[in-house]
C-alpha positions in Angstrom: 33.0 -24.6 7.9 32.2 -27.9 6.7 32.9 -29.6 3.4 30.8 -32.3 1.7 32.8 -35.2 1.3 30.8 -36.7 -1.2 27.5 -36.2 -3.3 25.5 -39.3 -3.9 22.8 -39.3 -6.7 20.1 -41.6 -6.4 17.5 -41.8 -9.5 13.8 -42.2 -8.8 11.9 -43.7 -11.4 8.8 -45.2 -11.9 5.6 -45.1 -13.9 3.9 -41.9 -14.5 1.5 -40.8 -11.0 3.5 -43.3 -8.9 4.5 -40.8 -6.2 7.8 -40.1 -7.0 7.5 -36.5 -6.6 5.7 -37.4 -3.4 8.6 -39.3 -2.1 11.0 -37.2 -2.5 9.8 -34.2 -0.9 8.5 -36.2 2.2 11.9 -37.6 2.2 14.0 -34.4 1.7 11.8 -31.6 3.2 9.1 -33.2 4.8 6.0 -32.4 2.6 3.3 -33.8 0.8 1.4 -32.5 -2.2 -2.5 -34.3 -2.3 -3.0 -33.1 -5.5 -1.4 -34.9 -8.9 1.4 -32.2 -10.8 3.3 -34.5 -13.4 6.9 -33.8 -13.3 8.1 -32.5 -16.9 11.5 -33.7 -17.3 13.2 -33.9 -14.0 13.1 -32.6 -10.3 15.6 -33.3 -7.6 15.8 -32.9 -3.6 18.6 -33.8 -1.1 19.0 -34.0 2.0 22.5 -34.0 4.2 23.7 -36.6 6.7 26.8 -36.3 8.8 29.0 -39.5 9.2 32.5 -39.9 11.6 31.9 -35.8 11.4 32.0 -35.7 7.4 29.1 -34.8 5.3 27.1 -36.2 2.7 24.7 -35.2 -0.2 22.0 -37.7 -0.6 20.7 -36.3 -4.3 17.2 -38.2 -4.8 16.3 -37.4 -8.5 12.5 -37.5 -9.4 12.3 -38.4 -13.5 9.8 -38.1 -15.2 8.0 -41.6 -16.2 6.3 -41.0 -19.3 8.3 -43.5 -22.1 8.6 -39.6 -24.0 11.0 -38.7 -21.9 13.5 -41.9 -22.4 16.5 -39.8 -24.4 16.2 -37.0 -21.6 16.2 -39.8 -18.9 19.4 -41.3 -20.2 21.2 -37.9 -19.9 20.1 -37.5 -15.9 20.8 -40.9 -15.3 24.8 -40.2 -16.3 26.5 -40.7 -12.7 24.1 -41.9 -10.4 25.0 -44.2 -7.8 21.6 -46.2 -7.1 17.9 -46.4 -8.0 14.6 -46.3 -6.2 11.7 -47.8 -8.2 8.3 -46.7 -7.1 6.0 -48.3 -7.4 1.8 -47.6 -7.2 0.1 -51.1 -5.9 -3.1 -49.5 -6.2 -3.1 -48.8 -9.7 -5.1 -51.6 -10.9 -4.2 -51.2 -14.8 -0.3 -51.5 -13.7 -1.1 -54.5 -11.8 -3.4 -56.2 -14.5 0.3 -55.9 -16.6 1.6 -57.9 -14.4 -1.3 -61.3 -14.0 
């Protein structure tokens, strides 16, 4: 039986309707949901990879992006190792933000 030599956490974060919850389940099981559920606080997948015949846990953790949930985000956020930001380039009001 194998072990897991190490977990990884990697936060996802992003603007509220990005597609982070998108992302990470195509990423970690391969699906895709068409139709918009916000995430309420947090949601997480992983997915495992073998390296030199030792495992990983790749954690990917989908937060929520409304600014409501800043205090809860800081909590999750306590020993990550990276961060994906998603971003929606067809959001026009994000990208007015930005001109």
């Amino acid at each position: 039986m194998s072990t897991f030599r190490s977990d990884i956490k990697i936060l996802v974060m992003g603007y509220s309707s990005s597609g982070k919850k998108n992302f990470v389940n195509k990423w970690t099981k391969n699906t895709f949901q068409e139709t918009y559920k916000a995430t309420i606080v947090e949601e997480f997948g992983f997915k495992v990879y073998e390296k030199n015949g030792k495992l990983y846990r790749i954690q990917l953790w989908d937060l929520a992006g409304q600014v409501k949930n800043e205090m809860v985000i800081k909590t999750f956020s306590k020993g990550a190792h990276g961060l994906l930001i998603v971003s929606d380039a067809t959001n026009v009001l994000l990208r007015e933000e930005y001109i």
